[in-house]
mmCIF file of the N, C-alpha and C atoms, coordinates in Angstrom:
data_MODEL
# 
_entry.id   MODEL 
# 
loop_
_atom_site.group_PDB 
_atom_site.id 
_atom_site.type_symbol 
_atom_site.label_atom_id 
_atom_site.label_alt_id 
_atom_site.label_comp_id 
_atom_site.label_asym_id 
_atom_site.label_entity_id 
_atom_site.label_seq_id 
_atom_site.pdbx_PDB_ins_code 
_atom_site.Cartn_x 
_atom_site.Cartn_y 
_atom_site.Cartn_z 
_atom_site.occupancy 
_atom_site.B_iso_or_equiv 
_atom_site.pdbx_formal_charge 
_atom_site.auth_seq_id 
_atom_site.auth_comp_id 
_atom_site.auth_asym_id 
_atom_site.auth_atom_id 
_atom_site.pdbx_PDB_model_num 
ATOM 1   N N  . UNK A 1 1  ? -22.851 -7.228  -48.588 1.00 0.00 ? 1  UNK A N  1 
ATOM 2   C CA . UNK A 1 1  ? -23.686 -6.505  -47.667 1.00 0.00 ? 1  UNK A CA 1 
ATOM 3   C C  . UNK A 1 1  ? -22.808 -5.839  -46.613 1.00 0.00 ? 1  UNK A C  1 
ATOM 4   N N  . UNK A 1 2  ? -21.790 -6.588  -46.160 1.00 0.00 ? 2  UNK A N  1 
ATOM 5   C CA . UNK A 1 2  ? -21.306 -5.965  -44.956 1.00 0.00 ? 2  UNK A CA 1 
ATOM 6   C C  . UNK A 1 2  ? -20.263 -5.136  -45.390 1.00 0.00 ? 2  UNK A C  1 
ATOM 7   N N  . UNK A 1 3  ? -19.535 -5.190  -46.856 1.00 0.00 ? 3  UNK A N  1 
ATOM 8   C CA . UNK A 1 3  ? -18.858 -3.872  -47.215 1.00 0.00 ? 3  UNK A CA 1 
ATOM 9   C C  . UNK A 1 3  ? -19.976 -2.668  -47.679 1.00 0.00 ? 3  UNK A C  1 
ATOM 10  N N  . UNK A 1 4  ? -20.935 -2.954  -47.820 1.00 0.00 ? 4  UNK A N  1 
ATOM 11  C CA . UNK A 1 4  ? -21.624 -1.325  -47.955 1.00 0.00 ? 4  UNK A CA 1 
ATOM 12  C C  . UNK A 1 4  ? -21.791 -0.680  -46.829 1.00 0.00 ? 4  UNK A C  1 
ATOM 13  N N  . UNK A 1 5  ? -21.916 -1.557  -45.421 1.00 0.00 ? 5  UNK A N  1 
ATOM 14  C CA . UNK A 1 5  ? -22.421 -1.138  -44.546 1.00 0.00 ? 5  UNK A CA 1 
ATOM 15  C C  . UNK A 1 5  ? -21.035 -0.348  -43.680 1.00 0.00 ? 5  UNK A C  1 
ATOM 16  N N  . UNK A 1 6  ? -19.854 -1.314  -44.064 1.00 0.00 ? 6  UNK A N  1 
ATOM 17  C CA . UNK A 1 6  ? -18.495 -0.460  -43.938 1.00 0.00 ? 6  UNK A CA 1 
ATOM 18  C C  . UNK A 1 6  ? -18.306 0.746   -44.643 1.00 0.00 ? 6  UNK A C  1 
ATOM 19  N N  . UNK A 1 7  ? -18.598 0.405   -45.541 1.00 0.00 ? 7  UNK A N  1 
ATOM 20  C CA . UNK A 1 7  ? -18.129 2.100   -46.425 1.00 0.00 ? 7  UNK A CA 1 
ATOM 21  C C  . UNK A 1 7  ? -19.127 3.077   -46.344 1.00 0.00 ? 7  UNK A C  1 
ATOM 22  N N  . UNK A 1 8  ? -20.478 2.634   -46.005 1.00 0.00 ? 8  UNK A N  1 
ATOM 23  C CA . UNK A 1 8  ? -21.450 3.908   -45.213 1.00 0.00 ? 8  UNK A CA 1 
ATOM 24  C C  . UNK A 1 8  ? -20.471 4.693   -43.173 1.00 0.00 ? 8  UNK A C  1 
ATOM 25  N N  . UNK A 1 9  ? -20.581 3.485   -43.079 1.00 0.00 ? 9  UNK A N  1 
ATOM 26  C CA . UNK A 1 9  ? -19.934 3.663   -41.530 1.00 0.00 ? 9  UNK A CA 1 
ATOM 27  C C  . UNK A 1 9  ? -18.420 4.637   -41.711 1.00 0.00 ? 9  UNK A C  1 
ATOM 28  N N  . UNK A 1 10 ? -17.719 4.231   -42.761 1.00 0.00 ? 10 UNK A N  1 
ATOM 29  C CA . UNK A 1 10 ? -16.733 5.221   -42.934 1.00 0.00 ? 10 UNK A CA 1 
ATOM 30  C C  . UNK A 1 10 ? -16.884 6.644   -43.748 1.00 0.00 ? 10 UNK A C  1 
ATOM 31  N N  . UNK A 1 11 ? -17.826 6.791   -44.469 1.00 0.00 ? 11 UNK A N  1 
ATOM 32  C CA . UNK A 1 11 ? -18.080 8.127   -44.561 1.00 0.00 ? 11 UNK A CA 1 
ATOM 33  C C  . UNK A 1 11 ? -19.302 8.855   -43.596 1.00 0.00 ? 11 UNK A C  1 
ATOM 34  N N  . UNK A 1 12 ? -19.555 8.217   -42.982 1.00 0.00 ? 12 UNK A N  1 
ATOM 35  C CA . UNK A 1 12 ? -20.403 8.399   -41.567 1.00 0.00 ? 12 UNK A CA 1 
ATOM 36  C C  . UNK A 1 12 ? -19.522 9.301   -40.480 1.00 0.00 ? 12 UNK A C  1 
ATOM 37  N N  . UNK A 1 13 ? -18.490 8.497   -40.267 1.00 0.00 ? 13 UNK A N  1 
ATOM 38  C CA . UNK A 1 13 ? -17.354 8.859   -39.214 1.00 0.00 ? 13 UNK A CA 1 
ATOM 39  C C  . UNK A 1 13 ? -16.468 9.875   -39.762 1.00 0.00 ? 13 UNK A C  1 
ATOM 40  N N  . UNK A 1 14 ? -16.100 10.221  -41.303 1.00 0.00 ? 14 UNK A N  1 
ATOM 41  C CA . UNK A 1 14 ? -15.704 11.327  -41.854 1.00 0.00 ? 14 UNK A CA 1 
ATOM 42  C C  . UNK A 1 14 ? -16.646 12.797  -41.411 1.00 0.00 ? 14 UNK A C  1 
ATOM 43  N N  . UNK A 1 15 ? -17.734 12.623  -41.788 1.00 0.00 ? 15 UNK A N  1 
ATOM 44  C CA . UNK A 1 15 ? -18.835 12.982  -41.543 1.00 0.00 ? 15 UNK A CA 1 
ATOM 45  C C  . UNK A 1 15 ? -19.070 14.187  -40.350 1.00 0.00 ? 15 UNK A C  1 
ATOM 46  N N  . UNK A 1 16 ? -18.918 13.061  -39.060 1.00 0.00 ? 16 UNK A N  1 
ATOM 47  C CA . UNK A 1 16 ? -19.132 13.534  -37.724 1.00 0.00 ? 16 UNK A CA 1 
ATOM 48  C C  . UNK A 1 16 ? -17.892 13.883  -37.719 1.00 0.00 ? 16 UNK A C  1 
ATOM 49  N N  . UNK A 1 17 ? -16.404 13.674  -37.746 1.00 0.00 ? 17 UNK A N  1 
ATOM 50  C CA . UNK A 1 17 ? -15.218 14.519  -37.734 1.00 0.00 ? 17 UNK A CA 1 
ATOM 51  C C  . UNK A 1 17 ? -15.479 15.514  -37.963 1.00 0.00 ? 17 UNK A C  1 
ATOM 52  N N  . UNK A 1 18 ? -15.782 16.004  -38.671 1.00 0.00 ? 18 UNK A N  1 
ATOM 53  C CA . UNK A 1 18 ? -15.667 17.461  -39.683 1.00 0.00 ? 18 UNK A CA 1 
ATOM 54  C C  . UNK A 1 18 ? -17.113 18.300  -39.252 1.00 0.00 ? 18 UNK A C  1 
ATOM 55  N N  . UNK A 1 19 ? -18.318 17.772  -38.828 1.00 0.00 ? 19 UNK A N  1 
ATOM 56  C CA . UNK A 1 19 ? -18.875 18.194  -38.172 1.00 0.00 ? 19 UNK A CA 1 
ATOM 57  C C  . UNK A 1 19 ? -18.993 18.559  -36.804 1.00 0.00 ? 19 UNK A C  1 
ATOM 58  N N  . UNK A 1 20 ? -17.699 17.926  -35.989 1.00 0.00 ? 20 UNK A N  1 
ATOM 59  C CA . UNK A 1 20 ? -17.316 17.857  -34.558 1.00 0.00 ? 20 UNK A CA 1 
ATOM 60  C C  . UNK A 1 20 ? -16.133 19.053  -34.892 1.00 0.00 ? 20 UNK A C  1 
ATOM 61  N N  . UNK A 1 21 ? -15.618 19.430  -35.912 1.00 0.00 ? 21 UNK A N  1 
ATOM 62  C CA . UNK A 1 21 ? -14.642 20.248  -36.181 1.00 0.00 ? 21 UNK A CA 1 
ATOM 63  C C  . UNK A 1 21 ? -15.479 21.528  -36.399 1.00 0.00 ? 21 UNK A C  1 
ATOM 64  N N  . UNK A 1 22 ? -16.199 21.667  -36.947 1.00 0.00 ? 22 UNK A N  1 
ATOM 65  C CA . UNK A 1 22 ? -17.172 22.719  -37.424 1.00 0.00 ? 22 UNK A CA 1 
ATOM 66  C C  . UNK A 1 22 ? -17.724 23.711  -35.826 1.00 0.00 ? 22 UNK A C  1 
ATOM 67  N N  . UNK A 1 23 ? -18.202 21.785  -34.679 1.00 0.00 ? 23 UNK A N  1 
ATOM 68  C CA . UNK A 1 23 ? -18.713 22.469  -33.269 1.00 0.00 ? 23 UNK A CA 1 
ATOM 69  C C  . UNK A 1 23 ? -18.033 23.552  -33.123 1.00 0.00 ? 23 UNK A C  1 
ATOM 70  N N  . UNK A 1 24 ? -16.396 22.804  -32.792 1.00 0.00 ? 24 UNK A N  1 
ATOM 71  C CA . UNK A 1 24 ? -15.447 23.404  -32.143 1.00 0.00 ? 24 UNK A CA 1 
ATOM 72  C C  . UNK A 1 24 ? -15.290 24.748  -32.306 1.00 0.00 ? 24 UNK A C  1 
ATOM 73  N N  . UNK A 1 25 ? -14.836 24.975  -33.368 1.00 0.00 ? 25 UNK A N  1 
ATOM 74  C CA . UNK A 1 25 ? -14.708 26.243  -34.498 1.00 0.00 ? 25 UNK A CA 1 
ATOM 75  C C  . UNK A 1 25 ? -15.642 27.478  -34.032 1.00 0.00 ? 25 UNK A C  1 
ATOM 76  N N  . UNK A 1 26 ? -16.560 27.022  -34.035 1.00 0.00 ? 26 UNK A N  1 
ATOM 77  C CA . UNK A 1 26 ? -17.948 27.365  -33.580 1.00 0.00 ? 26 UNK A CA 1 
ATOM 78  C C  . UNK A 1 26 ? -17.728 28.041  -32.046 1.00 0.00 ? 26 UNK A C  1 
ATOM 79  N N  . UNK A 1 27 ? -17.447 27.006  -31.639 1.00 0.00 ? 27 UNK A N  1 
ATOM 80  C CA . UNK A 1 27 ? -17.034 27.037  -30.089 1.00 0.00 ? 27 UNK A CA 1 
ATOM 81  C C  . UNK A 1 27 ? -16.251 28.872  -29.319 1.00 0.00 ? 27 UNK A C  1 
ATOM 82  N N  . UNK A 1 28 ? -15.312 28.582  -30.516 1.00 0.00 ? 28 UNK A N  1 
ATOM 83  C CA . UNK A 1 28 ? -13.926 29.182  -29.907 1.00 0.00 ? 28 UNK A CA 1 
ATOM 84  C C  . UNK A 1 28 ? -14.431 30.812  -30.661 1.00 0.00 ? 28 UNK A C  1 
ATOM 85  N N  . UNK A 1 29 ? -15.267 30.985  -31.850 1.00 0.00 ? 29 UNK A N  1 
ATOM 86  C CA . UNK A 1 29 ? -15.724 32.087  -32.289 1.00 0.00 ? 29 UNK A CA 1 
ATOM 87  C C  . UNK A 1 29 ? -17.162 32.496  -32.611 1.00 0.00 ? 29 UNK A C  1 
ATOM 88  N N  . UNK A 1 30 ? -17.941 32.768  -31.902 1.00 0.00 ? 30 UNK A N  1 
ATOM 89  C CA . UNK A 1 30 ? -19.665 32.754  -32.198 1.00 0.00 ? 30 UNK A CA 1 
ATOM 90  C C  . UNK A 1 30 ? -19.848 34.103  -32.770 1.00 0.00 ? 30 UNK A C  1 
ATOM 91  N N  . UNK A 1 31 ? -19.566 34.287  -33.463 1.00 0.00 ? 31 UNK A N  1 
ATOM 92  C CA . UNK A 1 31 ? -19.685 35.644  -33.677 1.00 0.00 ? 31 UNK A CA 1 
ATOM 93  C C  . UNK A 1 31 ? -20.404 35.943  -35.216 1.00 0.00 ? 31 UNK A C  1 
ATOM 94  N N  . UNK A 1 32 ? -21.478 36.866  -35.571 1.00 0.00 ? 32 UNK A N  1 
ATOM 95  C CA . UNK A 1 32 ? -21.507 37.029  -37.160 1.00 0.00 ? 32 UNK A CA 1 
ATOM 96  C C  . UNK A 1 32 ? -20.970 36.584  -37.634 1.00 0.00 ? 32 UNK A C  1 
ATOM 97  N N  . UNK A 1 33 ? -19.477 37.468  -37.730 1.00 0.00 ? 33 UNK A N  1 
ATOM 98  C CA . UNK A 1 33 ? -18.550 37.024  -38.732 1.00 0.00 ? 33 UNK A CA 1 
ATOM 99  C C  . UNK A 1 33 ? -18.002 35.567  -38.729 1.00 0.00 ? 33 UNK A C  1 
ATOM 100 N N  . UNK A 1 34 ? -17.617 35.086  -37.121 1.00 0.00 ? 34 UNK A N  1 
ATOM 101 C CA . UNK A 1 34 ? -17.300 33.654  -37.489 1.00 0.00 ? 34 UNK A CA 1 
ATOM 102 C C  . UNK A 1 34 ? -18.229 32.236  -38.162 1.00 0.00 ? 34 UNK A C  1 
ATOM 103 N N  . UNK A 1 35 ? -19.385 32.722  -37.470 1.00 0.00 ? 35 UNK A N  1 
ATOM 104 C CA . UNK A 1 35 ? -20.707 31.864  -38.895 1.00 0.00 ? 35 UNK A CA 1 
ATOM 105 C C  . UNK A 1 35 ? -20.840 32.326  -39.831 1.00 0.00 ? 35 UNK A C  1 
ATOM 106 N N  . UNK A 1 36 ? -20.963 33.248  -40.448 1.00 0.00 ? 36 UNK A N  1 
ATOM 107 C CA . UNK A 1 36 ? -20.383 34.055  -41.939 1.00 0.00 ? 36 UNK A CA 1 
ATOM 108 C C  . UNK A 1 36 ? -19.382 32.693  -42.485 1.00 0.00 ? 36 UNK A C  1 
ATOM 109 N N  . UNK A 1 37 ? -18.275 32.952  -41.497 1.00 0.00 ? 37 UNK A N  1 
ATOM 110 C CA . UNK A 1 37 ? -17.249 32.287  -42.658 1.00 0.00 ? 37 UNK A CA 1 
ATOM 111 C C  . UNK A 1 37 ? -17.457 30.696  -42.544 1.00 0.00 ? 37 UNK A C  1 
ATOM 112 N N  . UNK A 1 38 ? -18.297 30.355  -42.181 1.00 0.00 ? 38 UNK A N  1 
ATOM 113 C CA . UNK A 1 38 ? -18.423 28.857  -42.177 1.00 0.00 ? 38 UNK A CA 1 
ATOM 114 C C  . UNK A 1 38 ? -19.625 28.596  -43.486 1.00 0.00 ? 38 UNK A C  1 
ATOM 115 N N  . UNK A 1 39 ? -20.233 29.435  -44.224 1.00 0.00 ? 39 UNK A N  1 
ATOM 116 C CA . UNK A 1 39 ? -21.444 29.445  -45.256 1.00 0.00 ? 39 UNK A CA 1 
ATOM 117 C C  . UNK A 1 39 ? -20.529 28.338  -46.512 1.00 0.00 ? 39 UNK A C  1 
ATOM 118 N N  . UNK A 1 40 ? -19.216 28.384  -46.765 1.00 0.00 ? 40 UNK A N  1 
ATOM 119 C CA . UNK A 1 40 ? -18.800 27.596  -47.374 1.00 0.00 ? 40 UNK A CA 1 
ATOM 120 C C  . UNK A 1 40 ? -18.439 26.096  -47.115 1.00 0.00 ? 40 UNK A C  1 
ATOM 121 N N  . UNK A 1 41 ? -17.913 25.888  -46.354 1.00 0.00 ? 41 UNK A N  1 
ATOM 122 C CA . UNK A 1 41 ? -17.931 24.697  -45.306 1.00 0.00 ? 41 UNK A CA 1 
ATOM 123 C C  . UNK A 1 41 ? -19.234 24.343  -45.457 1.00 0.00 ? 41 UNK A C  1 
ATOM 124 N N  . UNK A 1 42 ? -20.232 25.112  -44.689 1.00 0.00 ? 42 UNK A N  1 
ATOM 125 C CA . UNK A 1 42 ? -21.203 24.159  -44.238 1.00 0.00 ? 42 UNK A CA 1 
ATOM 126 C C  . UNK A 1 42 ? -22.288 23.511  -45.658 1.00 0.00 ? 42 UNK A C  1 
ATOM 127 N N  . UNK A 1 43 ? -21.789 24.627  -46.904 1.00 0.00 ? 43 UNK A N  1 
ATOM 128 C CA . UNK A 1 43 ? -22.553 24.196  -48.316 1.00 0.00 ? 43 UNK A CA 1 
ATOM 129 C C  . UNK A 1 43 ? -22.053 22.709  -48.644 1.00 0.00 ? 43 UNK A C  1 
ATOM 130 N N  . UNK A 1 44 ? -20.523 22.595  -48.493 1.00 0.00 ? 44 UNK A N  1 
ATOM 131 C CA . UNK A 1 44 ? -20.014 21.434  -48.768 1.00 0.00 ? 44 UNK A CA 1 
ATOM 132 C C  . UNK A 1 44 ? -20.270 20.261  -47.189 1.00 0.00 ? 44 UNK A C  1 
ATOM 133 N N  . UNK A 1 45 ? -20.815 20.366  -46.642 1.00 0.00 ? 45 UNK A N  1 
ATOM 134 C CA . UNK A 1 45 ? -20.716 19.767  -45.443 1.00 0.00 ? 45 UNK A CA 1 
ATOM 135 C C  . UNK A 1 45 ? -22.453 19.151  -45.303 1.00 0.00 ? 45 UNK A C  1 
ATOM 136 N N  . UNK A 1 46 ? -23.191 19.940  -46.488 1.00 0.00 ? 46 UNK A N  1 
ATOM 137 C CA . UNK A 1 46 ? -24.660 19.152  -47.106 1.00 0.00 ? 46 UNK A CA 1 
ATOM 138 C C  . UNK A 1 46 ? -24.461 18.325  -47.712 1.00 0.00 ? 46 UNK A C  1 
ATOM 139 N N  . UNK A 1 47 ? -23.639 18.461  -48.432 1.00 0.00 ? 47 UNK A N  1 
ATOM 140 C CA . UNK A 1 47 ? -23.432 17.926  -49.683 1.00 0.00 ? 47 UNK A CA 1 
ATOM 141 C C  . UNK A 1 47 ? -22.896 17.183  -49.203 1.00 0.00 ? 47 UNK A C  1 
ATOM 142 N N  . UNK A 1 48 ? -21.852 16.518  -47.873 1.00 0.00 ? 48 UNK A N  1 
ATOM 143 C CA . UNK A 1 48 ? -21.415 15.127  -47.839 1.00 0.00 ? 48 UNK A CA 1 
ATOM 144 C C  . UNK A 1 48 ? -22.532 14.615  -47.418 1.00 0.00 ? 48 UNK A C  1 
ATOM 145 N N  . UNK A 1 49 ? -23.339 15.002  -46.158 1.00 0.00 ? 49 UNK A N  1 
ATOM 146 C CA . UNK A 1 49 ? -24.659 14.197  -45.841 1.00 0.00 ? 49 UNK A CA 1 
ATOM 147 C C  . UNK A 1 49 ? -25.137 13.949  -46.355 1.00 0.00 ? 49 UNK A C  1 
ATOM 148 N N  . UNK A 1 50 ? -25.174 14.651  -47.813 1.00 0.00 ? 50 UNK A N  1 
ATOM 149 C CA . UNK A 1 50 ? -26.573 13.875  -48.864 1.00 0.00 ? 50 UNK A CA 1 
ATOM 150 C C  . UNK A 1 50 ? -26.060 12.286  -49.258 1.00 0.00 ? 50 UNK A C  1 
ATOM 151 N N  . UNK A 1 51 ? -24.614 12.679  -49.751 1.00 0.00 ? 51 UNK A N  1 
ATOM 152 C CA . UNK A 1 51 ? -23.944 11.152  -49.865 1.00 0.00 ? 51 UNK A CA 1 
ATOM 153 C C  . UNK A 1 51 ? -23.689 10.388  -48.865 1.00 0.00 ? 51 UNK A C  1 
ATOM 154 N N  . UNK A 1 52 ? -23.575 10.932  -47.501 1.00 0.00 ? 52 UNK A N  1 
ATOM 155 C CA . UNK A 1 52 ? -23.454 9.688   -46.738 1.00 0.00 ? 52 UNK A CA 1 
ATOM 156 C C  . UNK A 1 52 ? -24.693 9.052   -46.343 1.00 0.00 ? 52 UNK A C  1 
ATOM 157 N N  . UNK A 1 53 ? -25.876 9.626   -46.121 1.00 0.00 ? 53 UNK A N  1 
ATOM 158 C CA . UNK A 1 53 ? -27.436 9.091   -46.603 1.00 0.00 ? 53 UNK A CA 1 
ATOM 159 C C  . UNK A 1 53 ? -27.738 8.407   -47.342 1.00 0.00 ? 53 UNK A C  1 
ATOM 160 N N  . UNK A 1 54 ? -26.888 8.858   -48.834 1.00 0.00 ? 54 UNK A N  1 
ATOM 161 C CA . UNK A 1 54 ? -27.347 7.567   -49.824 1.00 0.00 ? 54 UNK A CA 1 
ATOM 162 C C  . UNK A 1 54 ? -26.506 6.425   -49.720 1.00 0.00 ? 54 UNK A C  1 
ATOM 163 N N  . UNK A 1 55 ? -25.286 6.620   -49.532 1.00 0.00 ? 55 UNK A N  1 
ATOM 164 C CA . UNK A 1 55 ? -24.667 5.564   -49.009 1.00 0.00 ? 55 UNK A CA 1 
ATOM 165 C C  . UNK A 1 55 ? -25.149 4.243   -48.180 1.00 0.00 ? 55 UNK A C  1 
ATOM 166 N N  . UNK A 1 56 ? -26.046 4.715   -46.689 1.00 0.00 ? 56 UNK A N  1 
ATOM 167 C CA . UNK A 1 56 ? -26.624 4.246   -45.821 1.00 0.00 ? 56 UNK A CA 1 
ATOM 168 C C  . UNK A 1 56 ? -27.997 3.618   -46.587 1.00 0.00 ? 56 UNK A C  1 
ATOM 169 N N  . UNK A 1 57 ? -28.430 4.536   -47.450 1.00 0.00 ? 57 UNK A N  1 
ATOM 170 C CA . UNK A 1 57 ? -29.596 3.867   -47.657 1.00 0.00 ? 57 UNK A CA 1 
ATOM 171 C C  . UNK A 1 57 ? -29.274 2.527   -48.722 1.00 0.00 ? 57 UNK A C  1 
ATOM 172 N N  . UNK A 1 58 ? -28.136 2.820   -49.438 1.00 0.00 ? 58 UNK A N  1 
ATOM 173 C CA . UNK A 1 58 ? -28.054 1.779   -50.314 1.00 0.00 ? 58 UNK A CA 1 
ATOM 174 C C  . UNK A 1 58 ? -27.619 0.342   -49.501 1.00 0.00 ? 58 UNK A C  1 
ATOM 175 N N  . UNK A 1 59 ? -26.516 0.719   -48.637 1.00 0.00 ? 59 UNK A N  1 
ATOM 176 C CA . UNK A 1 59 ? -26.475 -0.127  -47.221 1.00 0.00 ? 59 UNK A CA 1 
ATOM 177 C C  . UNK A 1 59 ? -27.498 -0.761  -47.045 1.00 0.00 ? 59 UNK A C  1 
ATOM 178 N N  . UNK A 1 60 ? -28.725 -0.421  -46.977 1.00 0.00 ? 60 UNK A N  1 
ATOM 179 C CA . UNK A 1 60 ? -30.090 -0.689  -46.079 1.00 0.00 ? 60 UNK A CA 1 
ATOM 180 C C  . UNK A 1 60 ? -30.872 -1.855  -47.083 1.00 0.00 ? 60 UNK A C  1 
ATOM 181 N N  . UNK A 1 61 ? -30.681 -1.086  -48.190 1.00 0.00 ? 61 UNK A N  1 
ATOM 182 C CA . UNK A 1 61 ? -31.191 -1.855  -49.254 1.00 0.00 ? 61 UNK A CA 1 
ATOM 183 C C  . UNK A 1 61 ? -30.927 -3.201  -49.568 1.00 0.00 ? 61 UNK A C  1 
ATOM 184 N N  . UNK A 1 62 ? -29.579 -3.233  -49.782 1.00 0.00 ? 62 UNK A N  1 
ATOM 185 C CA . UNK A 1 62 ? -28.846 -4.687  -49.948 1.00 0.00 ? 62 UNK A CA 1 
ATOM 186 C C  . UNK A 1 62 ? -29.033 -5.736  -48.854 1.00 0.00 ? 62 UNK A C  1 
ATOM 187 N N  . UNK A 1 63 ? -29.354 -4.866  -47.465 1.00 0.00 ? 63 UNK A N  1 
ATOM 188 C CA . UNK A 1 63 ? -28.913 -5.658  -46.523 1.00 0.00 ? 63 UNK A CA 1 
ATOM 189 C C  . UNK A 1 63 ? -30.833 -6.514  -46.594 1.00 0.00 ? 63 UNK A C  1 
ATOM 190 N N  . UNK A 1 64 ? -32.059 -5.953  -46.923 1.00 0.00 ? 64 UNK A N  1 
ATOM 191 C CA . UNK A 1 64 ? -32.778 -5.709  -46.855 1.00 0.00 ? 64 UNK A CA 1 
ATOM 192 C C  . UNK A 1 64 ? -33.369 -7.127  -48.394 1.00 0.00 ? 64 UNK A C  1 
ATOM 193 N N  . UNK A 1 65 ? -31.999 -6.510  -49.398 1.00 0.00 ? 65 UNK A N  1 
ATOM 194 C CA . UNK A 1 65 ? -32.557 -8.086  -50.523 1.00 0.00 ? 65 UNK A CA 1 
ATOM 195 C C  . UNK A 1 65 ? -31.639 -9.040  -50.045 1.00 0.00 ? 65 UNK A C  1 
ATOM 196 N N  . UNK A 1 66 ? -30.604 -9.033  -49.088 1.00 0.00 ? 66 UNK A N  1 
ATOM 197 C CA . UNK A 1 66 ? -30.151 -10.210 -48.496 1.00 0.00 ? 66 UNK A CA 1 
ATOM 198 C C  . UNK A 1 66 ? -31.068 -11.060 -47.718 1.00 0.00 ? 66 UNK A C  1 
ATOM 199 N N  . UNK A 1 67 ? -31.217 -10.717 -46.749 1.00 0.00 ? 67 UNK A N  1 
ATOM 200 C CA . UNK A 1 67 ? -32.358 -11.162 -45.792 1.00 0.00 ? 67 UNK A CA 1 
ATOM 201 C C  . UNK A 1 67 ? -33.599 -11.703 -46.406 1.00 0.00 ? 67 UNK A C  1 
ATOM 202 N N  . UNK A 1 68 ? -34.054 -10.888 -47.473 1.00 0.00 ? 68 UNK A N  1 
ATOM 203 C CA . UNK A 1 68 ? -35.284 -11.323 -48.145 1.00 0.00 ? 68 UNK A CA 1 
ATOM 204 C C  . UNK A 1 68 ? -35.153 -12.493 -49.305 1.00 0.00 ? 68 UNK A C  1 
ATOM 205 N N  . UNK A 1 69 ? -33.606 -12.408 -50.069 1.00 0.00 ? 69 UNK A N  1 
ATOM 206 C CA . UNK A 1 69 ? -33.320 -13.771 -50.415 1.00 0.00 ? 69 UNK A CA 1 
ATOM 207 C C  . UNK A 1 69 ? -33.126 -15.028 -49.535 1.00 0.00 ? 69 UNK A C  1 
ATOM 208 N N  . UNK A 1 70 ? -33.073 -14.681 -48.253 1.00 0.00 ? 70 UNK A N  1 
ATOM 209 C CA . UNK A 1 70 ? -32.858 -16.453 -47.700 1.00 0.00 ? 70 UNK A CA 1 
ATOM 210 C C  . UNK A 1 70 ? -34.069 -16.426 -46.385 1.00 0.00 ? 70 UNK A C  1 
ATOM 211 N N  . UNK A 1 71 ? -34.995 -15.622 -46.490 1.00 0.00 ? 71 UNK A N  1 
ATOM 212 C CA . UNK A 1 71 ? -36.474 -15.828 -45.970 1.00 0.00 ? 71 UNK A CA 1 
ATOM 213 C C  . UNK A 1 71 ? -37.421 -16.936 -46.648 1.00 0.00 ? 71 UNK A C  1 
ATOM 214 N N  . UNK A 1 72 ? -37.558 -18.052 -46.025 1.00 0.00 ? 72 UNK A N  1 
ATOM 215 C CA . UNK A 1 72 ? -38.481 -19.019 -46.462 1.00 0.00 ? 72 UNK A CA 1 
ATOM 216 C C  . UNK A 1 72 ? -39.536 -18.637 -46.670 1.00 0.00 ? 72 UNK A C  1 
ATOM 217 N N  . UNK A 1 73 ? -40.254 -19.302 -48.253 1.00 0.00 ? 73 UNK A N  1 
ATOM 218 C CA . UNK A 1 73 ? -41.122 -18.682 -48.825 1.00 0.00 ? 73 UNK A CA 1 
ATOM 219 C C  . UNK A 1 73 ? -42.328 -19.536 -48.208 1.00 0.00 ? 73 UNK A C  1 
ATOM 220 N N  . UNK A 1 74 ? -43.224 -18.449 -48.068 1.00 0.00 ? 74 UNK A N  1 
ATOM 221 C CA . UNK A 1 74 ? -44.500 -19.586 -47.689 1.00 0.00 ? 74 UNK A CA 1 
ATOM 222 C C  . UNK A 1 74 ? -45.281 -20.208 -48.629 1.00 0.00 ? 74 UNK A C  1 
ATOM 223 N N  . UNK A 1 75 ? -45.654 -21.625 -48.167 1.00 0.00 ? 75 UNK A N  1 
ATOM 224 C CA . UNK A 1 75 ? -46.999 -22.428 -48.852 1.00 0.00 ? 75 UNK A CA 1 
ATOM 225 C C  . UNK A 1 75 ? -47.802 -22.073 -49.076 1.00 0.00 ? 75 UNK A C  1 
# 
């Protein structure tokens, strides 16, 4: 359980890097053309969120039949 929840948390933090890189970028050129050239980036930059989502959710899951395996069953 607690390595899924690590390896969600580390492509989490990949994640927000590269999306904190994207701000910046952003930052320093607002222009048409400089969001223009981010249409590639940001296609691949869905595409990690979709996996770091499933990641998290699978995280969620496990953590979710852990807990529910050592919940006392009622009478």
């Amino acid at each position: 359980m607690l390595t899924s929840f690590q390896q969600a948390g580390q492509t989490l933090e990949l994640l927000r890097k590269e999306l904190g890189d994207q701000i910046t970028y952003l930052g320093s050129d607002l222009t048409p053309g400089g969001t223009a050239s981010l249409k590639s980036r940001a296609d691949k930059l869905n595409q990690q969120g979709t996996e770091v989502f499933t990641k998290i959710d699978h995280a969620l899951e496990t953590a979710n039949s852990y807990f529910n395996s050592i919940r006392p069953t009622k009478s």
